[in-house]
C-alpha positions as CSV (number, residue, x, y, z in Angstrom):
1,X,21.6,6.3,-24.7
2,X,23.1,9.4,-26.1
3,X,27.1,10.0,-25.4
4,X,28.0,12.5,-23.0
5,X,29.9,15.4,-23.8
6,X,33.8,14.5,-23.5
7,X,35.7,16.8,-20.9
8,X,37.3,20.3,-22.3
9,X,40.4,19.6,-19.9
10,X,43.0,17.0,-21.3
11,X,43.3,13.5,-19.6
12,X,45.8,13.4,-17.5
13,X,47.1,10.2,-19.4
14,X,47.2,12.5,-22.0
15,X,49.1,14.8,-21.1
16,X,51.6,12.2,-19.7
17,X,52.0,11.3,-23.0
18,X,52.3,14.2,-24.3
19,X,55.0,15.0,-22.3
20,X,56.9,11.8,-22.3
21,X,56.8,12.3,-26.4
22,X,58.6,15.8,-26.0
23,X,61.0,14.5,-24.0
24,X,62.2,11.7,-25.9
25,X,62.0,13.9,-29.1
26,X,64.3,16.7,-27.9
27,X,66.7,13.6,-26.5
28,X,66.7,12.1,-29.7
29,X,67.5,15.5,-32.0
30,X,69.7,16.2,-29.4
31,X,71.4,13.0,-29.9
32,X,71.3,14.0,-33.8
33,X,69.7,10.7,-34.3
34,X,67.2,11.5,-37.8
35,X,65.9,8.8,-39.8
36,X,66.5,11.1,-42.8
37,X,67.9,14.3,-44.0
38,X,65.9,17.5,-44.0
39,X,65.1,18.0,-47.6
40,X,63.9,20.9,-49.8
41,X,67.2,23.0,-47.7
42,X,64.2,23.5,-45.0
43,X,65.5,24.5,-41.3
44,X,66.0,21.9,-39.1
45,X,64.3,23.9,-36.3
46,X,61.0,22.8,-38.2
47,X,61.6,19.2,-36.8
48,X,61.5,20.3,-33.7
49,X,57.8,22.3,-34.9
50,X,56.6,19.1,-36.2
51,X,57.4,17.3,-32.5
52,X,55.9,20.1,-30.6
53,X,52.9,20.0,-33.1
54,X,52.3,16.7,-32.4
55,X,52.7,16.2,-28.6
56,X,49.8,18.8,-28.9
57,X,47.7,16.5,-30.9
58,X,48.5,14.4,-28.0
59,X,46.4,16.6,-25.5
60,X,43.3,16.5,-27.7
61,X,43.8,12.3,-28.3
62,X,40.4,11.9,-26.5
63,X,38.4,15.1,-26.3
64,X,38.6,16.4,-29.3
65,X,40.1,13.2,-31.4
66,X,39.2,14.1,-35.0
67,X,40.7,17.4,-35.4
68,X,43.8,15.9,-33.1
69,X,44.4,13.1,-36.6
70,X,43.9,16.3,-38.6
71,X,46.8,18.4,-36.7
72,X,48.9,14.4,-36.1
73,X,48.6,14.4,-39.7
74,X,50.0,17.4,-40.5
75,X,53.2,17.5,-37.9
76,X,53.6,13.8,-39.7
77,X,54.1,15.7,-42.9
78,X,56.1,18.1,-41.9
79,X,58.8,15.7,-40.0
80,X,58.8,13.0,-42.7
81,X,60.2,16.2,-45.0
82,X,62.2,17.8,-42.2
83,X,64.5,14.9,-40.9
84,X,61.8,12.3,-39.4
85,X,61.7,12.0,-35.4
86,X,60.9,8.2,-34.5
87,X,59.2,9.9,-31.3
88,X,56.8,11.9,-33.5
89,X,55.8,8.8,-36.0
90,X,54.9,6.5,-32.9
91,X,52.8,9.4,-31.5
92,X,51.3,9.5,-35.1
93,X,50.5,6.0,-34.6
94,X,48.9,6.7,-31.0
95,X,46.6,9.2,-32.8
96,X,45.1,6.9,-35.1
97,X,44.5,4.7,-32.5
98,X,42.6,7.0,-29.8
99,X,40.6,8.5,-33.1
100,X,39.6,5.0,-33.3
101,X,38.8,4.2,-29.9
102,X,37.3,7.7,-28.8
103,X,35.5,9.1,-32.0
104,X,32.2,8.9,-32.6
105,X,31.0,5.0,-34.3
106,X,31.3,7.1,-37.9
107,X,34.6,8.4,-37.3
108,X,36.3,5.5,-36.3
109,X,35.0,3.6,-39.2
110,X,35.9,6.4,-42.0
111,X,39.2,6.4,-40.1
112,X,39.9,2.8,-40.6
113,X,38.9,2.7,-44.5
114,X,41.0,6.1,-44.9
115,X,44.3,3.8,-43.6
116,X,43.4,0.8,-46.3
117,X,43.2,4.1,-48.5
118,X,46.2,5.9,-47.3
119,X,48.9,2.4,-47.2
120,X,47.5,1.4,-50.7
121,X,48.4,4.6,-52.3
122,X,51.5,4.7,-51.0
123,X,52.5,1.4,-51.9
124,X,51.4,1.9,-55.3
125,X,53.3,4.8,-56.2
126,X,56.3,4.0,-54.3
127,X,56.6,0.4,-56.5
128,X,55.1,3.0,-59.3
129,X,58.0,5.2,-58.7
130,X,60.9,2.7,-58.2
131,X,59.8,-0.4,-60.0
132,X,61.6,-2.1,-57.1
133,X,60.3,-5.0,-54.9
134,X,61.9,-3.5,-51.8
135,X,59.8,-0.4,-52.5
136,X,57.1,-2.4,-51.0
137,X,58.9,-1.9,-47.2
138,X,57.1,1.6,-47.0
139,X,54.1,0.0,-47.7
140,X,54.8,-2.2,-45.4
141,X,55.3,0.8,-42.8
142,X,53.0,2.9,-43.4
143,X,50.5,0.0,-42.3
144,X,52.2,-0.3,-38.8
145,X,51.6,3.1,-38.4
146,X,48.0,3.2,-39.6
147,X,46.2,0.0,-40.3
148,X,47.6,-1.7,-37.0
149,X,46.5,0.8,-34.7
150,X,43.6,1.5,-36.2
151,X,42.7,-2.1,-35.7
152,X,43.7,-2.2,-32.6
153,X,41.6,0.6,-31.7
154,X,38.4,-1.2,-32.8
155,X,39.1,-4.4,-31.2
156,X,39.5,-2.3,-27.9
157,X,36.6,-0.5,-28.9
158,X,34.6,-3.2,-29.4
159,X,35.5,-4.9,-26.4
160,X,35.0,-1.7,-24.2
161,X,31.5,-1.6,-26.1
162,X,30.5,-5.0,-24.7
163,X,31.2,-4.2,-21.1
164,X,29.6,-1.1,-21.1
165,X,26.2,-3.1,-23.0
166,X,27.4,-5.8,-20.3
167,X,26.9,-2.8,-17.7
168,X,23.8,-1.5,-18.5
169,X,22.6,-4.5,-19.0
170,X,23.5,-5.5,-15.3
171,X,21.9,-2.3,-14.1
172,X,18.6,-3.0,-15.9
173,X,18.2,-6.4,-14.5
174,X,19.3,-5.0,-11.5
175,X,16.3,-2.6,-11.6
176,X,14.0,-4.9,-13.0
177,X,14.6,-7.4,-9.9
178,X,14.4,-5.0,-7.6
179,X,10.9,-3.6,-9.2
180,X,9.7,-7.5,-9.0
181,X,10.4,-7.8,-5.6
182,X,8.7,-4.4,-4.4
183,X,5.8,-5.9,-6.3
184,X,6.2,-9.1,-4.4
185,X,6.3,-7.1,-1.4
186,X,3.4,-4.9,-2.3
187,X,1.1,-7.9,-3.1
188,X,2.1,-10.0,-0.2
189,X,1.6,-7.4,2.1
190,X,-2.3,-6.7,0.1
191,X,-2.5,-10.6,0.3
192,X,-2.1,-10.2,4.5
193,X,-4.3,-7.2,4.6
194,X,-7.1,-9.3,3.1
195,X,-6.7,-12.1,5.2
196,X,-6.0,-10.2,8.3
197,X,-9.4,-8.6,7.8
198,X,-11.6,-11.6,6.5
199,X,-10.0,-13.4,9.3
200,X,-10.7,-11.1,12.2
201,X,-13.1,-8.2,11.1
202,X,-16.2,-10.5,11.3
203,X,-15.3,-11.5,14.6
204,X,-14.3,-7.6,16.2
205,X,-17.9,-6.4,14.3
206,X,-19.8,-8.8,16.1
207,X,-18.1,-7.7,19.3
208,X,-18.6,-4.5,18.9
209,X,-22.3,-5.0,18.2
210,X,-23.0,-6.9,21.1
211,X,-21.1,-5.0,23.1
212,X,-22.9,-1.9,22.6
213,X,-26.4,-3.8,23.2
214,X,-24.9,-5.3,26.4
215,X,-24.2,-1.5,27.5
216,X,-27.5,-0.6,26.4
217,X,-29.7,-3.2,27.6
218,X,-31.1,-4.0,31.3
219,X,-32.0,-6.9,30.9
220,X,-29.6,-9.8,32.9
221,X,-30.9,-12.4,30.3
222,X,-30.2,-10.5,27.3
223,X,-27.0,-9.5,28.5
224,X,-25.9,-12.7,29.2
225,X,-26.4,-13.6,25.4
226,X,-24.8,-10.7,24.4
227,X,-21.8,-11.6,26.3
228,X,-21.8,-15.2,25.3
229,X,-21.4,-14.0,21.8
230,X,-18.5,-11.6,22.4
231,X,-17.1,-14.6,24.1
232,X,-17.5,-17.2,20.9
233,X,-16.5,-14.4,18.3
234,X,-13.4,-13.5,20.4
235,X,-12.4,-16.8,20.9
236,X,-12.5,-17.8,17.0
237,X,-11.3,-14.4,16.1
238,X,-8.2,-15.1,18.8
239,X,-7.6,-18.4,17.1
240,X,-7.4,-17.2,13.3
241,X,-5.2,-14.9,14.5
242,X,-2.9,-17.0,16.1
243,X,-2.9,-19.6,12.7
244,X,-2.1,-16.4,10.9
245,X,1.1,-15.8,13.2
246,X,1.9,-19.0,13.0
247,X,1.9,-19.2,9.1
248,X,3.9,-15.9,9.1
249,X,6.6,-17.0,11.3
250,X,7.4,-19.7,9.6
251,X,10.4,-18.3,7.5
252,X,11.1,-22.1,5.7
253,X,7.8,-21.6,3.7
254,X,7.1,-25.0,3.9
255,X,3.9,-25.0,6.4
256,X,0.6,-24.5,4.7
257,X,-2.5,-23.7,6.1
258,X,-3.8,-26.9,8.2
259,X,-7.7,-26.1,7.9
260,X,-8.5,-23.9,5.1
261,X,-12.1,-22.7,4.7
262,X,-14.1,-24.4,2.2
263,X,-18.0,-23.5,0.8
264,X,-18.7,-26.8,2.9
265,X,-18.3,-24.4,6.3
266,X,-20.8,-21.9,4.9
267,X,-23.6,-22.9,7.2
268,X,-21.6,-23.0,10.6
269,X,-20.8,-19.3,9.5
270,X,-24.4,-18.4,8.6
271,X,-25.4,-19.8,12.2
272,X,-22.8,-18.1,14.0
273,X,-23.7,-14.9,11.9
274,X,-27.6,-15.6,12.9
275,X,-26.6,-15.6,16.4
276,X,-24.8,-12.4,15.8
277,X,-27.7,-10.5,14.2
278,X,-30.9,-12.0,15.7
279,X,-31.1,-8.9,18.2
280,X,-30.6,-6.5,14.9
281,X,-33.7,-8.3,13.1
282,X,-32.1,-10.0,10.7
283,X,-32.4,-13.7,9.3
284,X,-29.7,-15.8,7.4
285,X,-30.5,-18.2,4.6
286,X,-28.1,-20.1,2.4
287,X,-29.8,-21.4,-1.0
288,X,-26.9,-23.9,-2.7
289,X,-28.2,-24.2,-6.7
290,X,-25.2,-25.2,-7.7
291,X,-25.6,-28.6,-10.5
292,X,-24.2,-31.4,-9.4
293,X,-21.2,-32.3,-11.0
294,X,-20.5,-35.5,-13.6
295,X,-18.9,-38.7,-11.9
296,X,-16.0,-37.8,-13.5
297,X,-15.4,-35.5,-10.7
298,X,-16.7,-37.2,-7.7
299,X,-15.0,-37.6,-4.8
300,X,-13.0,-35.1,-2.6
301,X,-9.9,-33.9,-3.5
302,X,-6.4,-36.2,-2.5
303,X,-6.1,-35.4,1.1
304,X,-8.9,-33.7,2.0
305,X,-12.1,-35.2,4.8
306,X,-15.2,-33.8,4.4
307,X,-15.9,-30.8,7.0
308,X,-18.1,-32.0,10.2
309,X,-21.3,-29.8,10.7
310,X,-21.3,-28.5,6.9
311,X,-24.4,-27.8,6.5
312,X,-25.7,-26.9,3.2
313,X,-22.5,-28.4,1.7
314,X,-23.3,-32.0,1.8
315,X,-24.1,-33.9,-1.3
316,X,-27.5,-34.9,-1.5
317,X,-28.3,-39.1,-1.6
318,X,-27.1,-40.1,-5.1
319,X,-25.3,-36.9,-6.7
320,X,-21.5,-36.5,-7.3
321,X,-20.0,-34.0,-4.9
322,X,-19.5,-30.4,-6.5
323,X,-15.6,-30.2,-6.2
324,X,-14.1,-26.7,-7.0
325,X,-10.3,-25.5,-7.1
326,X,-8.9,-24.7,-3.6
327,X,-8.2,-20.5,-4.5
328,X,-11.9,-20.5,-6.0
329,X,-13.5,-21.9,-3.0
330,X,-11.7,-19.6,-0.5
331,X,-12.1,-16.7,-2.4
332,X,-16.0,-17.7,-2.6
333,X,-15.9,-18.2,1.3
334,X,-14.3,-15.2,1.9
335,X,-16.4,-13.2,-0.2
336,X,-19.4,-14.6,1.4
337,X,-17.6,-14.0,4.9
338,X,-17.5,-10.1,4.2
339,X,-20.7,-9.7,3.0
340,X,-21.9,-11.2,6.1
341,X,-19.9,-9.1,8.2
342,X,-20.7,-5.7,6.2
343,X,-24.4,-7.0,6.6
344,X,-24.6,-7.2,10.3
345,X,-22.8,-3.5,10.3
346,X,-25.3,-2.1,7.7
347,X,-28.1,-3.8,6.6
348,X,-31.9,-3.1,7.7
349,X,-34.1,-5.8,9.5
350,X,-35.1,-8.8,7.3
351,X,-33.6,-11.7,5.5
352,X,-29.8,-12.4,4.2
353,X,-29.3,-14.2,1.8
354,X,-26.6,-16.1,0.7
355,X,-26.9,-17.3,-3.3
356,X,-24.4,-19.9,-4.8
357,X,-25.3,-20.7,-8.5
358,X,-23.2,-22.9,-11.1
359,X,-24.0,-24.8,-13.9
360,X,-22.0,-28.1,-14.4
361,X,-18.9,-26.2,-16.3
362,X,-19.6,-22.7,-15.8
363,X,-18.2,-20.2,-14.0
364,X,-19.2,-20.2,-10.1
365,X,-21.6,-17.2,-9.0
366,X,-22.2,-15.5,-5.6
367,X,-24.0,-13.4,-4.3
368,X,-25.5,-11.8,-1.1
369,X,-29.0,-9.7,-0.9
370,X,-29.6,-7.9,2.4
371,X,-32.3,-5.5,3.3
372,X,-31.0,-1.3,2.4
373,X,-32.3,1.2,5.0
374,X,-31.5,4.5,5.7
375,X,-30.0,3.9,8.7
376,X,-27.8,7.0,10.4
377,X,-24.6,5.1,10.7
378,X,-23.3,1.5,11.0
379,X,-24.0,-0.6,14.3
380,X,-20.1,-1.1,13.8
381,X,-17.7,1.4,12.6
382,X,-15.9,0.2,9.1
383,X,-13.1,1.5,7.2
384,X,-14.2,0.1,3.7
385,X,-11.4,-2.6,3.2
386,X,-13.9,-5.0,3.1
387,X,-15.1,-4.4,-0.5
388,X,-11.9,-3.4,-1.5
389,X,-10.4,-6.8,-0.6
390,X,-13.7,-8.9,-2.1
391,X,-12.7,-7.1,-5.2
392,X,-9.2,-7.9,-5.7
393,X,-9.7,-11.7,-4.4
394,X,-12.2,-11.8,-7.8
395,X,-9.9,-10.0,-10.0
396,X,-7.5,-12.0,-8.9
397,X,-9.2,-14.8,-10.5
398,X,-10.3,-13.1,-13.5
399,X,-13.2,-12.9,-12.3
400,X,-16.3,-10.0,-12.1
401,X,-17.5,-7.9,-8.8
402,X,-20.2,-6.2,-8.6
403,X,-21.5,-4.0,-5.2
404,X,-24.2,-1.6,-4.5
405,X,-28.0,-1.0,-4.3
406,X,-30.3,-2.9,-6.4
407,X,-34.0,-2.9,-6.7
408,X,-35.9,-6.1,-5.5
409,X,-39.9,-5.8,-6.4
410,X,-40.7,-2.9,-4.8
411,X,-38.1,-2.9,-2.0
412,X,-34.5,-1.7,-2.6
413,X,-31.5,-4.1,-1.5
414,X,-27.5,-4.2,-0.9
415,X,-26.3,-6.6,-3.6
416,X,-22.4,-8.0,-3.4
417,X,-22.3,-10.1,-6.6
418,X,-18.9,-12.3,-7.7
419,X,-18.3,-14.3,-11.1
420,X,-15.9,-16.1,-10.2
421,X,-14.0,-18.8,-13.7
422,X,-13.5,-22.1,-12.6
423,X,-10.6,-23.7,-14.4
424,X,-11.8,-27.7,-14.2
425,X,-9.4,-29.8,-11.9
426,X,-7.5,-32.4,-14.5
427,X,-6.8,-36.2,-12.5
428,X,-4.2,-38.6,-14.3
């Protein structure tokens, strides 16, 4: 992430600083106290240049800190040969250190190997010069006023690095959590939409179809059928809803769906959907070729009864029953559900018919054929979720989907096809 530009205005710290050092270096000349004599016979006002130089270094510690060590460096010169202010050698110090601290990652290294440079040189030549051991004492200070702020510098440096990573870092899980959880939203709330509509669409089409023939129609009898269908659909549409509410106001999470649908229901549902479309023409048949499955999978699964009334979904006299994993199976259900339901709305007069195909460890196939007419509209209105939602439950299981006119022989047909992988069960 690239640095932002620092401020043209000094800190205010700064220029507290700055202040504070001008102060105490005008009390201390005042008080005559010098660590030296002014040498070369240069004024003594020039101590008082090298102070103000240096408190101005001071303002430019953290916006502009290279060329403030530059102009620190300088004043340092000057009052070491003009009387040397403490003041102005600890400000020196407070240089270094903000160079350190707020340069750029190259200055404040180059910084740091120009004090190793700057305290061995002048240890060297002052035990060069005097052949003393007590020469080594301005080594000795000329480290505490270079090497040990700039140290201290990079340790705050480095520490201030890590909370900032330590920051950012914070953010970006921050983000990423809340992402996940608008995705969590956004697939829950697709996961209700498609069982909202598989739930109650089927039921409201078939209302709405009979309703309209019961309008239409003068005959008592025929209404009377009519209006025992609204009745059946409305009632079973009425009680999936209510098991969706239920499941939705449960806030602990813990209660799971008492009867989900299995393939072992679809022939109650091809019954109800014959009763639904008989005044329409059409004709429901369910061919199971599924292969039956080795004994190795026989038996239902732990916990589950065998549906009453299942129709085609019984196991014939001496095969293993053809188990499949719980999201297959109600994705294939549902599937089959919606093409039913888009089939009373759309399709021409003849046969449905509902195909399930699987060999013993393939993937499991469905598929529903219905008579394609040009009809004006639909006997129901739609809003094409239905496809949409067959779709994603296949995807969701890696699976394939395939919709749309097809040609049978000579006569031309709505196909809704599904591949849908079946990953084998393991028991213990």
């Amino acid at each position: 992430m690239p640095r932002r530009p620092p401020p043209l205005r000094p800190h205010e710290h700064d220029v507290l600083i700055s202040v504070s050092g001008l102060l105490g270096g005008l009390l201390l000349y005042a008080l005559d106290l010098r660590n030296s004599s002014t040498a070369f016979g240069l004024p003594e006002w020039l101590l008082l240049l090298a102070l103000v130089v240096m408190c101005g270094a001071e303002l430019l510690r953290r916006t502009m800190p290279r060329f403030a060590l530059v102009v620190a460096t300088l004043a340092l010169a000057l009052d070491l040969i003009t009387g040397t202010l403490m003041v102005t050698v600890l400000m020196f110090s407070d240089v270094v250190y903000a160079a350190v601290l707020y340069g750029s990652p190259r200055t404040a290294r180059r910084v740091q190997r120009e004090c190793y440079l700057i305290t061995a040189l002048a240890t060297a030549g002052t035990f060069a010069a005097y052949r003393e051991p007590a020469a080594l004492l301005l080594g000795f200070a000329t480290a505490m006023i270079t090497i040990v702020p700039a140290w201290t510098g990079a340790l705050v440096r480095s520490h201030r690095d890590a909370a900032e990573a330590a920051r950012h870092e914070a953010e970006r899980t921050a983000l990423l959590a809340e992402l996940d959880r608008r995705e969590a939203v956004a697939a829950e709330r697709a996961r209700m939409a498609r069982e909202l509509h598989d739930m109650v669409a089927g039921h409201l089409s078939a209302i709405a179809i009979h309703s309209t023939a019961a309008l239409s129609l003068g005959d008592p009898k025929a209404t009377g059928e009519a209006l025992g269908v609204i009745r059946e659909n409305s009632v079973q549409g009425l009680a999936e809803m209510r098991r969706l509410i239920g499941l939705l106001r449960d806030a602990s999470g813990e209660v799971e769906p008492t009867a989900v649908p299995t393939l072992d229901g679809l022939q109650a549902m091809i019954d109800r959907a014959e009763r639904a479309g008989a005044d329409s023409g059409l004709s429901f048949v369910l061919s199971d070729e599924r292969a039956p499955q080795p004994p190795a999978e026989a038996g239902t699964r732990a916990g589950e009864a065998p549906a009453a009334g299942s129709g085609t979904g019984a196991t014939p006299l001496g095969e293993a029953p053809r188990g499949l994993p719980m999201p297959v199976e109600l994705a294939a259900y549902r599937i089959v559900q919606e093409a039913l339901t888009n089939a009373l709305k759309h399709a021409g007069p003849g046969t449905v018919l509902v195909r399930l195909d699987r060999t013993r460890t393939g993937p499991l196939c469905v598929e529903v054929t219905s008579a394609l007419t040009d009809r004006d509209g639909p006997r129901a209105p739609g809003s094409g979720a239905g496809l949409v939602g067959m779709r994603e439950r296949t995807e969701l299981l890696g699976g394939t989907f395939e919709a749309g006119p097809a040609q049978a022989g000579s006569e031309k047909i709505w196909r809704v096809r599904a591949v849908l992988p079946v990953e084998e069960e393991k028991h213990a």
